[in-house]
N, CA and C of each residue as an Amber inpcrd file, in Angstrom:
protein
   519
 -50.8750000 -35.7770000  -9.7880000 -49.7710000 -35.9780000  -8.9000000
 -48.4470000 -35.9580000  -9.6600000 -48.4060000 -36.4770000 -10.7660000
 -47.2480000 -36.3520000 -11.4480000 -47.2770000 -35.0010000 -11.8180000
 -47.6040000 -34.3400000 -12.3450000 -47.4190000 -32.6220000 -12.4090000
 -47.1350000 -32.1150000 -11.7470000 -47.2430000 -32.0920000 -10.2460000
 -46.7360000 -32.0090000  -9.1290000 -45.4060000 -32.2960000  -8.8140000
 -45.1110000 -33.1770000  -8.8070000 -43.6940000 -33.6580000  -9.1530000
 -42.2180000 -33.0670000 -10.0390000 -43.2190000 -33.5480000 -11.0060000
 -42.7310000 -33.0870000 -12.0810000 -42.1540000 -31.3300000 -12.0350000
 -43.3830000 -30.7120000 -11.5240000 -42.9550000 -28.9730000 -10.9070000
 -42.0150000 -28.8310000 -10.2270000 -41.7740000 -29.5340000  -9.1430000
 -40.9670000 -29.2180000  -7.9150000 -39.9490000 -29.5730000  -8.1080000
 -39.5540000 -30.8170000  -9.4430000 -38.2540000 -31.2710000 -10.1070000
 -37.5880000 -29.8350000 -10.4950000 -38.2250000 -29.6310000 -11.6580000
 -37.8730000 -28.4580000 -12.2320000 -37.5790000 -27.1830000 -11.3800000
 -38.3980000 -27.0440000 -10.2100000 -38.2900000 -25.6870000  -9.9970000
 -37.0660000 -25.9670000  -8.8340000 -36.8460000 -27.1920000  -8.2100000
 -35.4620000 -27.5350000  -6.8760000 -34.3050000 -27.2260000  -8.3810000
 -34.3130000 -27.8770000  -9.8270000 -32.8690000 -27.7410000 -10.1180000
 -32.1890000 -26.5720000 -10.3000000 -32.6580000 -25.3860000 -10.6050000
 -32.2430000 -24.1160000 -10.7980000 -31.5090000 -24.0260000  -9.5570000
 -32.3400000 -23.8640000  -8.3270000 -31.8890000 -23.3770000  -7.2200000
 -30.5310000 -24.7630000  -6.2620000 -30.9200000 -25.5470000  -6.8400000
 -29.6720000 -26.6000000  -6.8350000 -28.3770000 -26.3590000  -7.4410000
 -28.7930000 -26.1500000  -8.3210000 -27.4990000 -25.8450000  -9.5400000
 -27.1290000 -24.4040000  -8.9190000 -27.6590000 -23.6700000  -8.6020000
 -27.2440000 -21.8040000  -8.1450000 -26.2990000 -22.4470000  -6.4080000
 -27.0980000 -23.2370000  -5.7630000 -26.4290000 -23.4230000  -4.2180000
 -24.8530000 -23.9970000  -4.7440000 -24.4670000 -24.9830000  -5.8060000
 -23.7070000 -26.1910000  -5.7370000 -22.6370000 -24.7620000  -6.6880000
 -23.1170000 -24.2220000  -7.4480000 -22.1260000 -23.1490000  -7.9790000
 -21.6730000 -21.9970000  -7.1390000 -22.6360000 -21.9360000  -6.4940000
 -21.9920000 -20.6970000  -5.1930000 -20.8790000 -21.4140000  -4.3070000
 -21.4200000 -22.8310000  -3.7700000 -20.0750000 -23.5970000  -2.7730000
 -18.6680000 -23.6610000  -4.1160000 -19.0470000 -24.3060000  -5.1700000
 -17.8550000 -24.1540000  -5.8680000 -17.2280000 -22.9260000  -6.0740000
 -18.0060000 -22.0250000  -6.3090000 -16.7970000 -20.2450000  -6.2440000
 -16.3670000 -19.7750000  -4.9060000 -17.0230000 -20.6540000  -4.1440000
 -16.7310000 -20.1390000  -2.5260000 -15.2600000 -21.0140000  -2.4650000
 -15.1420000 -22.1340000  -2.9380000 -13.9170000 -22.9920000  -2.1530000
 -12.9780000 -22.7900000  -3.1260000 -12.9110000 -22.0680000  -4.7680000
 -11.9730000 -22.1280000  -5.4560000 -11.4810000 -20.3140000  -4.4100000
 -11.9560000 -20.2160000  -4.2950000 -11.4200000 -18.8310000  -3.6260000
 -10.9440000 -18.8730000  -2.2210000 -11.2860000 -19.9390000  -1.5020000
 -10.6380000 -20.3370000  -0.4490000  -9.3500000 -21.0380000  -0.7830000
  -8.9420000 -21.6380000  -2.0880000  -8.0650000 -22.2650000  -2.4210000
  -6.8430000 -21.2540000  -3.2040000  -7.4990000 -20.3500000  -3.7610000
  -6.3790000 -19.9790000  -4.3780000  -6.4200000 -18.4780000  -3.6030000
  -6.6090000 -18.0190000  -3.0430000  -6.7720000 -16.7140000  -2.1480000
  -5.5890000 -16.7410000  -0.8350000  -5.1210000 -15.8030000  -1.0750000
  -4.2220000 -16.2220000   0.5280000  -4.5000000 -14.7400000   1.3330000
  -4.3650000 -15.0540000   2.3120000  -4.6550000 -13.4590000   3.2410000
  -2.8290000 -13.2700000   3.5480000  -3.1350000 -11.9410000   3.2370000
  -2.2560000 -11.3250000   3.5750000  -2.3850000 -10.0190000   4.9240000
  -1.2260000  -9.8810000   5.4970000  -1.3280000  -9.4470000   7.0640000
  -0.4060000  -8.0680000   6.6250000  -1.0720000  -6.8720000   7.3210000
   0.2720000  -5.6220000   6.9780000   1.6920000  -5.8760000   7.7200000
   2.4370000  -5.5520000   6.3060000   3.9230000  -5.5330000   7.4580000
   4.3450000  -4.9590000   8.2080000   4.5430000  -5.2340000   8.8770000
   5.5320000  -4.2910000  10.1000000   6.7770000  -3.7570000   9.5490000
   7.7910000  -2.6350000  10.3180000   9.0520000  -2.5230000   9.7050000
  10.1230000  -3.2520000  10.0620000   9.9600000  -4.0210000  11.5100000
  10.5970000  -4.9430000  11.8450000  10.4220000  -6.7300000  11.2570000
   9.4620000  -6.5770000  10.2780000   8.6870000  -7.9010000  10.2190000
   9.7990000  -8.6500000   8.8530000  10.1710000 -10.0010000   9.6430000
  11.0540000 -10.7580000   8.9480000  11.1540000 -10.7450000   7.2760000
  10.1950000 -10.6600000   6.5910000   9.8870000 -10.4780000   4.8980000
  10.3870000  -9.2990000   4.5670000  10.3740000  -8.7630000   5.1240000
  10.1960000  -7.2860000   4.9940000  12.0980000  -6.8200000   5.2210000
  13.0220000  -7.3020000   6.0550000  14.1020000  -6.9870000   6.3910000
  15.3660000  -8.3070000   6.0340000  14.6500000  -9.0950000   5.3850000
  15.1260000 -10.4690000   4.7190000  15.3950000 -10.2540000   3.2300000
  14.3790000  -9.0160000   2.9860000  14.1260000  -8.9990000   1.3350000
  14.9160000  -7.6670000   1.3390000  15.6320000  -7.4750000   1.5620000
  16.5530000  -6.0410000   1.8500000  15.7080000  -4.8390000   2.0370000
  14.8960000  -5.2750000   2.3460000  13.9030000  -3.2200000   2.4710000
  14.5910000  -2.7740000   3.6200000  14.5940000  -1.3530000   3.5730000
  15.3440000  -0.5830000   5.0550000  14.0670000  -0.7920000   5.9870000
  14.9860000  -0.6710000   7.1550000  14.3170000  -0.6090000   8.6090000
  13.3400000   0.9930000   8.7640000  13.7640000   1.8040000   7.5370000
  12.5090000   3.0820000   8.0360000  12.2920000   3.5350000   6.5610000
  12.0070000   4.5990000   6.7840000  11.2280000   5.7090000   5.5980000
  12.1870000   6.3250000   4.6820000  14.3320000   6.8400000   5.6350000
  14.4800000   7.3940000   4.5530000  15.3400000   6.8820000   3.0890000
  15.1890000   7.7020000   2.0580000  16.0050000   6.9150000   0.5700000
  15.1770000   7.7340000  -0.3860000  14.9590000   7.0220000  -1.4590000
  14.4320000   7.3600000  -2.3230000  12.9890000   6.8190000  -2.9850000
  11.6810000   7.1040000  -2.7630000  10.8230000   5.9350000  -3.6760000
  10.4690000   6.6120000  -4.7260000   9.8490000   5.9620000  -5.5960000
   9.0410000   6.3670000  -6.9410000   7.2590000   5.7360000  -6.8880000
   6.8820000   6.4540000  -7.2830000   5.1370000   6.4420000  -7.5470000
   4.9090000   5.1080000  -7.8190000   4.0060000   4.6270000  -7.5140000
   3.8060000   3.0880000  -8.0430000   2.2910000   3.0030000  -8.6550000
   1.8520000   4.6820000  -9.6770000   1.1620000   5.0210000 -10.4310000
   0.8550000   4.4750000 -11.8620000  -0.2150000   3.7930000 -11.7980000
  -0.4650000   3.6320000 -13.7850000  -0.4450000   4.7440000 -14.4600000
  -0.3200000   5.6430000 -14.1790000  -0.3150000   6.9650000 -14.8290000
   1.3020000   7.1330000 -14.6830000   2.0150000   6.6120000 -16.3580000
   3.2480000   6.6080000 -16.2380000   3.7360000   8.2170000 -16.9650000
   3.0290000   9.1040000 -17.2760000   2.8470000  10.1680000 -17.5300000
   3.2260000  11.0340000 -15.9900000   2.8410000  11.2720000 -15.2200000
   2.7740000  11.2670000 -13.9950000   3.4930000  10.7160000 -12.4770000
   4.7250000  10.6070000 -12.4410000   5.6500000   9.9010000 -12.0490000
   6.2120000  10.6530000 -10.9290000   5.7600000   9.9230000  -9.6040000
   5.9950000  11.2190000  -8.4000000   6.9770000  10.3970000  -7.8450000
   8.3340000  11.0700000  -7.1370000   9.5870000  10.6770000  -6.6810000
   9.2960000  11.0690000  -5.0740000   9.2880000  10.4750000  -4.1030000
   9.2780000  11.1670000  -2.7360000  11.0850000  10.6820000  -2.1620000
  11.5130000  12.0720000  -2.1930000  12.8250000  11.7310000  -1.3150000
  12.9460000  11.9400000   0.0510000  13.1690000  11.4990000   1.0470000
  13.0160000  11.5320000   2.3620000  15.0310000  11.7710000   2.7490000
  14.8170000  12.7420000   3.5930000  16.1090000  12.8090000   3.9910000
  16.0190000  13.1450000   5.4840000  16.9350000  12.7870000   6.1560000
  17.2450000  13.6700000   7.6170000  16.2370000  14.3070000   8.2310000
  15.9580000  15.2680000   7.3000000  14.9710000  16.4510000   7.8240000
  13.9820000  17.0020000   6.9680000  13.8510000  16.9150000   6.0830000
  13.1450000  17.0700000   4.7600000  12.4870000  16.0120000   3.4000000
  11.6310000  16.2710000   3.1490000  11.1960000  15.7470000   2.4360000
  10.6920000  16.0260000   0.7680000  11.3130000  15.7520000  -0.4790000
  10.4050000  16.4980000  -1.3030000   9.9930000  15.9990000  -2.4810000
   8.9660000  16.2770000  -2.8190000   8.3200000  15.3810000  -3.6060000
   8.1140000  16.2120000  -4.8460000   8.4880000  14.9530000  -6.1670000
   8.5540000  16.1100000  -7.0580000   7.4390000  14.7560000  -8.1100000
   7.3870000  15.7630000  -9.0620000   6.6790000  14.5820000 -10.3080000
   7.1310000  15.0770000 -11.5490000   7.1060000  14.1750000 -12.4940000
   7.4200000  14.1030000 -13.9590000   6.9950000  15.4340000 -14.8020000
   6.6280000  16.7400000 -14.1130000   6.2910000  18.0050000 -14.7440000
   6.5260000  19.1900000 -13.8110000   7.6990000  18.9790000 -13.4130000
   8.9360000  19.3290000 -12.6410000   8.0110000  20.0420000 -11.5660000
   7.2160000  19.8610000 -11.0080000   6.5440000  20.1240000  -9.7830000
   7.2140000  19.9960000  -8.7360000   8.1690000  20.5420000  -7.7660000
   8.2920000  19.9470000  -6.6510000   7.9530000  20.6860000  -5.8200000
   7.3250000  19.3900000  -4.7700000   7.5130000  20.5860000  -3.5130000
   8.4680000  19.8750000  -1.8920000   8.4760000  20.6150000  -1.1460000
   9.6020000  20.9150000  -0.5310000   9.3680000  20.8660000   1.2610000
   9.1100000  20.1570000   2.0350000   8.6410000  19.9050000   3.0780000
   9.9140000  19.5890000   4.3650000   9.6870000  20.3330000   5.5620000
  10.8730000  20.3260000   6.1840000   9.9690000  19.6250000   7.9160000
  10.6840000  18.3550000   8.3070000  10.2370000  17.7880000   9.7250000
  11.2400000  18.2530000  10.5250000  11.1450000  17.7290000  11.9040000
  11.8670000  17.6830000  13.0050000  11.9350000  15.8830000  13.4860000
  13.3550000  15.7380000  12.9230000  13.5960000  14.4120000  13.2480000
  13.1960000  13.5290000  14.4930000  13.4330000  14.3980000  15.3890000
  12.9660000  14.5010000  17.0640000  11.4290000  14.1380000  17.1900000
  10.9350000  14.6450000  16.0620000   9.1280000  14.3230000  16.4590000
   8.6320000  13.2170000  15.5970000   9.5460000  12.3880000  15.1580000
   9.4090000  11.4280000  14.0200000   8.3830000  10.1800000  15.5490000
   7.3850000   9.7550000  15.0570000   6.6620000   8.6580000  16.0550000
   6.9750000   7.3970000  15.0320000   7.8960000   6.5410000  16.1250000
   8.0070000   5.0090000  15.3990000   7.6560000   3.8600000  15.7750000
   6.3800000   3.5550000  15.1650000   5.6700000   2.4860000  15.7440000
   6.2240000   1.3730000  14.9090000   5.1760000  -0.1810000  15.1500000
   5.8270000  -0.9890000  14.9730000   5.1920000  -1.2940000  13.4640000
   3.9130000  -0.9520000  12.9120000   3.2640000  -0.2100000  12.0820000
   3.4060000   0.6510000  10.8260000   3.5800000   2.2640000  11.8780000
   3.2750000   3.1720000  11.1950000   4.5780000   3.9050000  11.4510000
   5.0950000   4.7120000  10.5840000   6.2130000   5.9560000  11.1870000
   5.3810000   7.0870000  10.6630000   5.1460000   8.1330000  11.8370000
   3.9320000   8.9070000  11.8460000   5.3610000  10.5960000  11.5480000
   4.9430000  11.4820000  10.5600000   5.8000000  12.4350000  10.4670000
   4.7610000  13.9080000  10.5180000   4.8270000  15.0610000  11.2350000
   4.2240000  16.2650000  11.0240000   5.0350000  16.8690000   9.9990000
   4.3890000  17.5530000   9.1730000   5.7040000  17.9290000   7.8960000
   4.7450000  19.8310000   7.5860000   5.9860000  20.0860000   7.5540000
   5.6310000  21.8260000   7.0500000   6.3940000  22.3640000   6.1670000
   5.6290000  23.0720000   4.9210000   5.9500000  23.4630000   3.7370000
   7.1860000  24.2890000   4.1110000   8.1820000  24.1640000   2.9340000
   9.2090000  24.8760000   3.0130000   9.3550000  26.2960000   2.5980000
   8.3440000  26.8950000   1.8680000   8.3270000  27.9440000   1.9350000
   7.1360000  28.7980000   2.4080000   6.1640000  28.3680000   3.1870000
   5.6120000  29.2500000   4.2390000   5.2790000  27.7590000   5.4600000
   5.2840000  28.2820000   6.9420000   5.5150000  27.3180000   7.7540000
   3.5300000  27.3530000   8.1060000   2.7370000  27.9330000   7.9740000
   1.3480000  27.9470000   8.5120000   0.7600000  27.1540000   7.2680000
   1.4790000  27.0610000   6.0620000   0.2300000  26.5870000   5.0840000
   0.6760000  25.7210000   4.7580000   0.1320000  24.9590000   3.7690000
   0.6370000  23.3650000   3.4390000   0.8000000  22.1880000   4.6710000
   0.7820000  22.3290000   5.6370000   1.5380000  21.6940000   6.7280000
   0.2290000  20.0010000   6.9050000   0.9240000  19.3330000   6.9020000
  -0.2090000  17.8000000   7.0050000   0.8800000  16.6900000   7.5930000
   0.2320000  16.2090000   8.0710000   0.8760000  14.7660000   8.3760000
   0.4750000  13.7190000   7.8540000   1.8250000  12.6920000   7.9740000
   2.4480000  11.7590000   7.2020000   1.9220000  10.4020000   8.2440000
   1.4910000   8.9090000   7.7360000   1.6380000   7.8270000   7.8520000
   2.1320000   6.8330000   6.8320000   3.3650000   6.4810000   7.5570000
   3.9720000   5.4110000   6.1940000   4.5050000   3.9580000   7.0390000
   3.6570000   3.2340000   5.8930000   4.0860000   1.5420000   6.4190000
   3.9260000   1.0480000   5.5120000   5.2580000  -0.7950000   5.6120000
   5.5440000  -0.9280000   4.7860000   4.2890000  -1.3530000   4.1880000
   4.2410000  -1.9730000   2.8050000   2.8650000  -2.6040000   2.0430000
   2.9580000  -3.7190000   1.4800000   4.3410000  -3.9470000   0.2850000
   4.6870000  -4.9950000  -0.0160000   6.3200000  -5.2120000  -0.0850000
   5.8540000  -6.6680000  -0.3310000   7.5970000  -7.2790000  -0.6130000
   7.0840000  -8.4060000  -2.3700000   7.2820000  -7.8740000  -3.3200000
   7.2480000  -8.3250000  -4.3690000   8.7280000  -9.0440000  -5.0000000
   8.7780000 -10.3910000  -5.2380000  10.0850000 -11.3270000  -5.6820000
   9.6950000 -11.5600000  -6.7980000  10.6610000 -11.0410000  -7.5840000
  11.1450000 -11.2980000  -8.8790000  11.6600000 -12.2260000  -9.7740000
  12.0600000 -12.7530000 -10.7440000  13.1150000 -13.6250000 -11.2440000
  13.7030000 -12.5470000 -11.7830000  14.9400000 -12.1070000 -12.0400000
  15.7420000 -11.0880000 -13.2840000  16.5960000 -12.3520000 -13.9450000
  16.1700000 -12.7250000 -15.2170000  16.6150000 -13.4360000 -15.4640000
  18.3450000 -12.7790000 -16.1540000  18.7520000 -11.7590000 -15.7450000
  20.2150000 -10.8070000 -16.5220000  21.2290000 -11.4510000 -15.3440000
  20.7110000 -11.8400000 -14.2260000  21.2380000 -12.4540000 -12.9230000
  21.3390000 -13.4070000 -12.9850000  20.8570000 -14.4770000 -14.0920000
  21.1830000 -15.8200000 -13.6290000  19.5230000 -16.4730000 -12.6810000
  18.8300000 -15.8250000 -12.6580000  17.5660000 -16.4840000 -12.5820000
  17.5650000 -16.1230000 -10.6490000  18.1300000 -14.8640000 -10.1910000
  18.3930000 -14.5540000  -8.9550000  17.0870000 -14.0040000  -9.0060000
  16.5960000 -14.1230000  -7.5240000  15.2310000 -13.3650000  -7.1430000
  15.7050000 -12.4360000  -6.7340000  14.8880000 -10.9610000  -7.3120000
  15.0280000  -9.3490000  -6.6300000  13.9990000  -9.4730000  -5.7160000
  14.1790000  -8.2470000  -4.9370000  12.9330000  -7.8970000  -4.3000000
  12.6130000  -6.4690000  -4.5670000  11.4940000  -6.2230000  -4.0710000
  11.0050000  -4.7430000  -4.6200000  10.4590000  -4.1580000  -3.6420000
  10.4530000  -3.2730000  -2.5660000   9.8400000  -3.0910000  -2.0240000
   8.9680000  -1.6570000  -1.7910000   7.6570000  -1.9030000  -1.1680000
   6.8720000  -0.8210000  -1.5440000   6.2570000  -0.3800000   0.1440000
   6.1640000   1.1080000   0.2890000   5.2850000   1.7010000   1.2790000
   4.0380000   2.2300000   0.4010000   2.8680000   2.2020000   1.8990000
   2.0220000   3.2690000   1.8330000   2.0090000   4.6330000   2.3760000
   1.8330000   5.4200000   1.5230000   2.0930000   6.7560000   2.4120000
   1.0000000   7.6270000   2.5290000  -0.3780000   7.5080000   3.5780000
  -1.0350000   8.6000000   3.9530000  -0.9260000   9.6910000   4.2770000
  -1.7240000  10.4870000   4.1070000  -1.8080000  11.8480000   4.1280000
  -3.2690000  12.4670000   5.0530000  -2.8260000  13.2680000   5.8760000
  -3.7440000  13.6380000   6.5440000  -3.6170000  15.2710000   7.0850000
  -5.0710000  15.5950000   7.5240000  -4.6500000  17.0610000   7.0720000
  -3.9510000  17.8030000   8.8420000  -4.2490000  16.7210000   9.7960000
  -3.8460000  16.9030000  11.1810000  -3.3470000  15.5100000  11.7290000
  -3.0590000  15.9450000  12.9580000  -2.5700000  14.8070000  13.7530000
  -3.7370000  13.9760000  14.2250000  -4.2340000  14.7420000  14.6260000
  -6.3450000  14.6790000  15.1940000  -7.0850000  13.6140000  14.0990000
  -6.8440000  14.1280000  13.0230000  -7.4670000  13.4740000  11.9580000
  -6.6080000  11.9320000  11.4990000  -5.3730000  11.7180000  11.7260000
  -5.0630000  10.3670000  11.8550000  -5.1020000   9.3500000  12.8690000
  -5.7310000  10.1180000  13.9610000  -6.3690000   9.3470000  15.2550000
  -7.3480000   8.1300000  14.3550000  -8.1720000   9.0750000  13.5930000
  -9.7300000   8.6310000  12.8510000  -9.3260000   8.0630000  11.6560000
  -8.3930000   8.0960000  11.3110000  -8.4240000   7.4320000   9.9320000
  -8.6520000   8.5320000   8.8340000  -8.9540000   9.7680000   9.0460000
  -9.5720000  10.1390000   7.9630000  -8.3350000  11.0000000   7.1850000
  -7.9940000   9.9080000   6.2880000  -6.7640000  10.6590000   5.4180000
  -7.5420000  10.9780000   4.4800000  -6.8490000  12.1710000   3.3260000
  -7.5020000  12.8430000   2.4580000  -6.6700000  12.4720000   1.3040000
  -5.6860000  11.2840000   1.4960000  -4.7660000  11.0570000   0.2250000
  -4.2610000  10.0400000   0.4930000  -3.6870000   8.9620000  -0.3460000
  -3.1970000   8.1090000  -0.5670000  -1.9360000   7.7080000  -1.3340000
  -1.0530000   7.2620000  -0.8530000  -0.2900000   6.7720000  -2.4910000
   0.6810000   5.7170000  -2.5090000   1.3270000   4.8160000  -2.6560000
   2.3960000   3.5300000  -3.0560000   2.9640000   3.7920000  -3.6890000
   4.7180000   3.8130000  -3.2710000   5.5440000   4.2960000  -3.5120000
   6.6490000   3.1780000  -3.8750000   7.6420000   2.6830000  -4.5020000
   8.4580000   1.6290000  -4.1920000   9.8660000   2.2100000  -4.2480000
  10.7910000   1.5340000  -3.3480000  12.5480000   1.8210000  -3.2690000
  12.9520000   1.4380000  -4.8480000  13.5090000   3.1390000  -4.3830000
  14.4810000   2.8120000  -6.1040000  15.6680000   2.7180000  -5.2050000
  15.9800000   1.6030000  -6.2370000  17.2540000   1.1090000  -5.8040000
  18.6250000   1.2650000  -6.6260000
């Protein structure tokens, strides 16, 4: 009977010790974890921290590949995106068909030098609002702000989600 015992000691503490370490990684992650919600372009963080109310200006790549450094300029009517190995290319919208949700600002975009090829559409919303200290300011908080900008190869196909590209961009300021 004591062997018995003695077994079921041994064999409950493993699986004791595995339950009591799983609740502890479960609640340090409930503790230090915060959920975060996508921004809107109207959404208070987002227009508090000086980010513009839409898409156009200037961003830069928000790539670890600092070799690789893609600039998307958004203007009026055009768009063009160049990178650090003088690649650019050259994309022309119709302001008129710009869709502005509360979300997403949805753009059809067609290559500037042939109008049938290249042509994909655009989803961009904001992503973050990152605060700074610069301490050259006097210990003033910056803000930084960043979109996502999908890529999709139709309009059809951003119904579904199914973008074929990705990328995070932040306002140069």
């Amino acid at each position: 009977m004591n062997l018995v015992k003695m077994h079921n000691s041994i064999f409950f503490k493993p699986i004791s010790f595995m339950k009591s370490g799983f609740l502890f990684f479960t609640f340090l992650i409930i503790i230090f974890v915060n959920p975060v919600l996508a921004l809107d372009w109207n959404d208070d963080d987002w227009v508090q921290g000086g980010c513009p109310p839409d898409i156009f200006g200037t961003w830069v790549s928000n790539d670890v590949d600092q070799e690789n450094i893609k600039t998307l300029k958004i203007n009026h009517n055009r768009i063009r995106i160049s990178n650090s190995l003088s690649l650019d290319e050259d994309y022309s919208f119709d302001k008129n068909d710009l869709v502005l949700g509360k979300k997403f600002i949805e753009i059809n975009l067609t290559s500037g030098l042939n109008h049938n090829e290249n042509s994909f559409y655009l989803k961009i919303r904001p992503h973050l609002i990152v605060l700074a200290n610069n301490f050259d300011l006097m210990n003033s908080p910056t803000t930084s702000c960043f979109i996502k900008v999908f890529k999709f190869k139709s309009k059809e196909n951003s119904k579904f989600g199914r973008y074929f590209d990705w990328e995070i961009y932040k306002l140069k300021k």
